[in-house]
Every structure is written in C-alpha cells, then in structure tokens.
Backbone as a ProteinNet text record, in pm:
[ID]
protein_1_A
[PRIMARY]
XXXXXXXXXXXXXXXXXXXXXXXXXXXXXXXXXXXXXXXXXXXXXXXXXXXXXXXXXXXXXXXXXXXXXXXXXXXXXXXXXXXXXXXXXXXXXXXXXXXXXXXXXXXXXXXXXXXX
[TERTIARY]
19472.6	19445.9	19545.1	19496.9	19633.1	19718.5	19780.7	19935.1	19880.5	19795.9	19737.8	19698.4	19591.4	19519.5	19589.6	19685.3	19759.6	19865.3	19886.1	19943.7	19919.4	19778.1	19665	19662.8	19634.7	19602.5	19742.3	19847.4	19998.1	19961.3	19927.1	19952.7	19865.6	19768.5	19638	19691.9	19767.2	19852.6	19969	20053.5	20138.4	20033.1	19953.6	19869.7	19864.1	19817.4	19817.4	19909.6	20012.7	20133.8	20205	20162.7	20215.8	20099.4	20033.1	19907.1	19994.1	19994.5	20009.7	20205.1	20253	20424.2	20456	20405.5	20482.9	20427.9	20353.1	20350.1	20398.6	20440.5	20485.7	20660.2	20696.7	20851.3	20874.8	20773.6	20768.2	20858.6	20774.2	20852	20721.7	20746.8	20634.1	20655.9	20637.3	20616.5	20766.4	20752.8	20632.9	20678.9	20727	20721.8	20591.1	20558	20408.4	20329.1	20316.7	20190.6	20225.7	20288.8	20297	20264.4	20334.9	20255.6	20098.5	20028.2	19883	19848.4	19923.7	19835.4	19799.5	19941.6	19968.3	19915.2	19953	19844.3	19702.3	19638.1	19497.4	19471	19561.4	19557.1	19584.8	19701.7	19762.7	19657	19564.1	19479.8	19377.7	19296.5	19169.7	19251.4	19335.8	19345.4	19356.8	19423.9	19469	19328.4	19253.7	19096.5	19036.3	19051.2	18976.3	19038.5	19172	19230.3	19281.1	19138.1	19157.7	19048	18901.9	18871	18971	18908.8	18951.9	18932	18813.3	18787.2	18836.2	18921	18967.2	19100.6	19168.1	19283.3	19414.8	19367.3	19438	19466.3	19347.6	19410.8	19549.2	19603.8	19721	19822.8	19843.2	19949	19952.5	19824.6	19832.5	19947.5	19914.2	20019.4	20159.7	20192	20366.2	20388.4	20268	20352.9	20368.8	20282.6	20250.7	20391.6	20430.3	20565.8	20687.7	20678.6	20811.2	20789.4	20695.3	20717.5	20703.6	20712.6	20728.8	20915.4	20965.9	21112.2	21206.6	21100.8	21142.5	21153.8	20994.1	21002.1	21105.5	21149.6	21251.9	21405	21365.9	21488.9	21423.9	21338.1	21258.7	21204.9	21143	21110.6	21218.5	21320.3	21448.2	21376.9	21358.1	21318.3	21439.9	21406.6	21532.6	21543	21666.4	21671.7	21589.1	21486.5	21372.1	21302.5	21216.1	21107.6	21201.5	21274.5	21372	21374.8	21466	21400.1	21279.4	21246.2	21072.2	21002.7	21036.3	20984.2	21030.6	21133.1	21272.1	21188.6	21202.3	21177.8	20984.8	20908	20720.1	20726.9	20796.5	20760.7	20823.5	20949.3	20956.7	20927.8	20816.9	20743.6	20634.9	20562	20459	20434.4	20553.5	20609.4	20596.5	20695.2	20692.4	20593.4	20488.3	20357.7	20257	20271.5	20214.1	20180.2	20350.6	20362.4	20271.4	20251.2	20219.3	20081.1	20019.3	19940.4	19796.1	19861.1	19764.5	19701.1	19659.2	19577.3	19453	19407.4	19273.5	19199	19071.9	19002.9	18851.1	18860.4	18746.8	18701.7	18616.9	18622.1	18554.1	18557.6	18438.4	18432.8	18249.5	18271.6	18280.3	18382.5	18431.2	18441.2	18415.6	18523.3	18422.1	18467.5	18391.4	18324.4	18391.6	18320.4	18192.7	18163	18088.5	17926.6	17961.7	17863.2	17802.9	17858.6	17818	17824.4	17822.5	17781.9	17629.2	17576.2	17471.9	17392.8
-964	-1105.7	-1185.6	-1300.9	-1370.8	-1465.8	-1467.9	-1528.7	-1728.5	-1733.6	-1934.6	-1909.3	-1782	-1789.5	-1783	-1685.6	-1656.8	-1781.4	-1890	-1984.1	-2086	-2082.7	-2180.6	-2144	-1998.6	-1950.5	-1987.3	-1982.7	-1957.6	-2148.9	-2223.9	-2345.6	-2388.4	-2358.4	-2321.1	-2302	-2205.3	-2151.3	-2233.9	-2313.2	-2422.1	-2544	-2632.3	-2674.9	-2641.2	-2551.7	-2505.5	-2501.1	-2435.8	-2460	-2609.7	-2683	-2832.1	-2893.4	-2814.6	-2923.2	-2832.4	-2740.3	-2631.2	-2676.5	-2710.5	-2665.8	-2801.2	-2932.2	-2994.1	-2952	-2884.1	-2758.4	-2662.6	-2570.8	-2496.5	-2544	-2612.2	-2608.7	-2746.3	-2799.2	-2860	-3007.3	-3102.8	-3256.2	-3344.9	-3425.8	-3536.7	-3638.2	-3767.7	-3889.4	-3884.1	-3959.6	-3958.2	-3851.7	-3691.4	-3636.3	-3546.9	-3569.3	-3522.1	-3562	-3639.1	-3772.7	-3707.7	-3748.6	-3742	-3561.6	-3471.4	-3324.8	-3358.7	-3408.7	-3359	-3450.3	-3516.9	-3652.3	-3547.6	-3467.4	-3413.2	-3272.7	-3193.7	-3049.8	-3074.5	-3124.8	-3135.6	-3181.4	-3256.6	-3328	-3171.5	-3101.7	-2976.2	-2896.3	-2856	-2764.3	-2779	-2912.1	-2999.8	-2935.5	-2975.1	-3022	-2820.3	-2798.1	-2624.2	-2542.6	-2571.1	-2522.9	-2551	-2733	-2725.4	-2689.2	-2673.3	-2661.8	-2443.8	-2399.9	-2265.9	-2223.9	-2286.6	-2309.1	-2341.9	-2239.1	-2275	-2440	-2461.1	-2633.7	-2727.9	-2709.3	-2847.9	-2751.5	-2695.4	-2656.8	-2781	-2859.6	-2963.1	-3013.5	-3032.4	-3095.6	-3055.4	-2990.6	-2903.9	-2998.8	-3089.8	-3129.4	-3227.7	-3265	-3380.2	-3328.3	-3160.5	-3083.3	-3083	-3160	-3147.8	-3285.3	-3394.8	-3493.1	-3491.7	-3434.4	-3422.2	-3347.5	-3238.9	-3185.6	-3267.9	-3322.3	-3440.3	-3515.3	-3537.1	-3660.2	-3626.1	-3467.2	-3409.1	-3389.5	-3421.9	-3402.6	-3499.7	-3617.2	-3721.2	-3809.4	-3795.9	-3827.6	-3822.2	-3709.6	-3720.4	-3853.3	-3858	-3955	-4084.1	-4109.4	-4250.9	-4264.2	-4175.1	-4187.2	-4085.7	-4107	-3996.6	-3922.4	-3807	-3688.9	-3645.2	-3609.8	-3490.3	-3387.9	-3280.8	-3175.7	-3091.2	-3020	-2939.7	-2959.1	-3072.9	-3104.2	-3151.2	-3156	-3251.2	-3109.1	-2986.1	-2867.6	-2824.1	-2793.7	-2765.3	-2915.7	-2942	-3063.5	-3039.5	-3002.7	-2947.9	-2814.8	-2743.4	-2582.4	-2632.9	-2672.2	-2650.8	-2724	-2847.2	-2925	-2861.4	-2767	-2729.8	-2617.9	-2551.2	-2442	-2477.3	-2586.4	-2639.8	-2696.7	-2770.1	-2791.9	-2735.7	-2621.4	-2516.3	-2433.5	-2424.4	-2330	-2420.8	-2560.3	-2644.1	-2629.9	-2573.1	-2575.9	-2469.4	-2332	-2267.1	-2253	-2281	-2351.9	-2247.3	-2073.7	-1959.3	-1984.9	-1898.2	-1858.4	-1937.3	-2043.6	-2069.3	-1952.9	-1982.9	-1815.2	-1890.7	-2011.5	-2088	-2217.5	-2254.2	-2431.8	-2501.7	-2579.5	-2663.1	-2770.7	-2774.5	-2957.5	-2969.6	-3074.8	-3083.7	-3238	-3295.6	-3407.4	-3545	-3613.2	-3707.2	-3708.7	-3573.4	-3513.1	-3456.8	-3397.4	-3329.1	-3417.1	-3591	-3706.7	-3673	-3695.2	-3730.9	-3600.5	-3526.5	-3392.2	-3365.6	-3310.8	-3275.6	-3168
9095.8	9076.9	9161.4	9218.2	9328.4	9221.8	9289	9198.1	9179.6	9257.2	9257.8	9113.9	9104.5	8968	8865	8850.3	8729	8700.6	8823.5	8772.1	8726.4	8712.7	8690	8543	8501.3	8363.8	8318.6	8353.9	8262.6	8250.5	8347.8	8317.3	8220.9	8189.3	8071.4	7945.7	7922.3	7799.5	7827.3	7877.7	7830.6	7812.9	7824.2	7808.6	7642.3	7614.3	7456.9	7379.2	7433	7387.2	7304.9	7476.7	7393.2	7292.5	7293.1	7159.4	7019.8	7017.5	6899.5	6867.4	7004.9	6967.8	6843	6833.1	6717.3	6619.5	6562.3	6426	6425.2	6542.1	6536	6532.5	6573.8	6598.8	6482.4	6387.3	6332.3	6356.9	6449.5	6560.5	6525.4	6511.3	6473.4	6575.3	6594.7	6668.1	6750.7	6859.5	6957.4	7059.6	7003.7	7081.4	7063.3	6961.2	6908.6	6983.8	7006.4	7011.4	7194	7243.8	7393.8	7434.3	7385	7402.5	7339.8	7252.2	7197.5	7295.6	7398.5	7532	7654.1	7677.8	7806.7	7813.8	7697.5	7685.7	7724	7706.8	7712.2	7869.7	7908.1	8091.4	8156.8	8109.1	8194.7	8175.7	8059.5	8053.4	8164.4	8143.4	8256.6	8375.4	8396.5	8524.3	8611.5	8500.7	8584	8564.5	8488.7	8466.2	8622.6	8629.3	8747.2	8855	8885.6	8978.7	9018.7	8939	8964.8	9060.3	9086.6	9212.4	9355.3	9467.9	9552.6	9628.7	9579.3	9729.1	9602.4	9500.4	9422.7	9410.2	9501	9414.2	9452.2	9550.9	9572.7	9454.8	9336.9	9205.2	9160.5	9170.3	9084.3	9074.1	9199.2	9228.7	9101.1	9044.6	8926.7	8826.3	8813.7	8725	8743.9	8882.2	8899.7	8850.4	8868.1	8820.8	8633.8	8585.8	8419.5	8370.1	8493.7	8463.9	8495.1	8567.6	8613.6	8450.6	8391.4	8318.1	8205.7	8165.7	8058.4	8079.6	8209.4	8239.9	8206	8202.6	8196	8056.5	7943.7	7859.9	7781.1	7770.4	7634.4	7635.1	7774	7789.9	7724.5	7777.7	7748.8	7609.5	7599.6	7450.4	7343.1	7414.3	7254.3	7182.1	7221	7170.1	7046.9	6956.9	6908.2	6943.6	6924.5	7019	7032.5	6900.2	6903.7	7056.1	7041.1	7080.8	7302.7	7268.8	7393.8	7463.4	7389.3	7494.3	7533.9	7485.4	7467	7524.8	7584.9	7698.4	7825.4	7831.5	7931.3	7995.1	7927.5	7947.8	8049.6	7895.2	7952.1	8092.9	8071.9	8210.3	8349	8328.3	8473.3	8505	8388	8423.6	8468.6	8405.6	8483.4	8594.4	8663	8749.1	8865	8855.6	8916.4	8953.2	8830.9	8872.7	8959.4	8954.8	8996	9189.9	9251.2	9373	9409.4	9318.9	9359.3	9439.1	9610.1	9665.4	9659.6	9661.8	9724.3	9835.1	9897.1	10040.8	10033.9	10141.7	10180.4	10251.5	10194.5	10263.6	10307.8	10255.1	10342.6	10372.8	10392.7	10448.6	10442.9	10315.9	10253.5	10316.4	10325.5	10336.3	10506.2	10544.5	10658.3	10673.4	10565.2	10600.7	10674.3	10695.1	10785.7	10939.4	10953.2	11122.9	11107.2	10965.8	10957.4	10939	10899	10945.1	11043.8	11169.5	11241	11385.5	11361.7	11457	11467.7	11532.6	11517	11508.4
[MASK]
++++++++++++++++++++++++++++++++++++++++++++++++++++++++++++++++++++++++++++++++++++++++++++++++++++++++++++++++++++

C-alpha cells in the first residue's frame, strides 16, 4: 500500500479520535465542542483526499492541524484535552505533507479548451 494512502487512513482514525477523545479522556466545553467541529472536517477531507486527482485537498488537513496547535492557546484548554490537541494536530499536520507519487494526468486545465 503507498505511504499517501496510509496517511490519509491514519488521518481518518485521528479524525475519530477527536470526536470520541472528550469521552474518552473525559473534557467538556470548548475543547469538546472544537474536536466534535474538527474530527469530522479531518475525516471529509482525508476520505476525499485519498484519491489521486483531489489529493491536492490534504493540504486543508495542515491547516485543521495548525489550528488544532493553536486552539488551546485561544480557547484555554485544560491540560487533558491541551495535549491531546498538541500531540493529534501535529500528527495530522504532518501526515498532511505527505504528497505520494502522481502516476497520471487529469483533466488538463484550461489548455485543454481550446486545442483541438
């Protein structure tokens, strides 16, 4: 399996993670509220972004991770939920860059108008 895909699926299962983690690590408002916002965006987005001609989407996933990096500052997390914001977002982050191999060539863009 190529490593684009499996970072698509790992970003899938953090996605889940943050819907499930304020029951599990038991954190309520608003670090609650902001994981049950952002799990569900990281899931969409790494679903669609496991096709090759949309894998450009992903990059939506680095910013969802920057601002899972960022929240806890802005909205004062307590410490539970403040790591576990820390940790998911610069894994997601990170899996986000991951670009994999083009192997073909959709489309073509606005040249492809007007050729004949």
């Amino acid at each position: 399996m190529k490593f684009a895909i499996i970072a698509r699926l790992l970003n899938i299962a953090l996605g889940v993670w943050l819907m499930v983690a304020p029951a599990v690590l038991g954190y309520t408002t608003p670090a609650s509220i902001n994981d049950r916002i952002v799990g569900p965006l990281v899931i969409t987005i790494a679903t669609v972004a496991l096709w090759e001609v949309t894998r450009a989407l992903r990059r939506v996933n680095l910013l969802l991770g920057i601002w899972l990096l960022v929240a806890p500052w802005l909205l004062v997390y307590p410490l539970r939920p403040l790591v576990n914001s820390l940790i998911v977002g610069l894994i997601i982050g990170a899996l986000a860059l991951v670009h994999g191999k083009i192997t073909g060539r959709y489309g073509g863009g606005w040249s492809s108008l007007f050729t004949a």
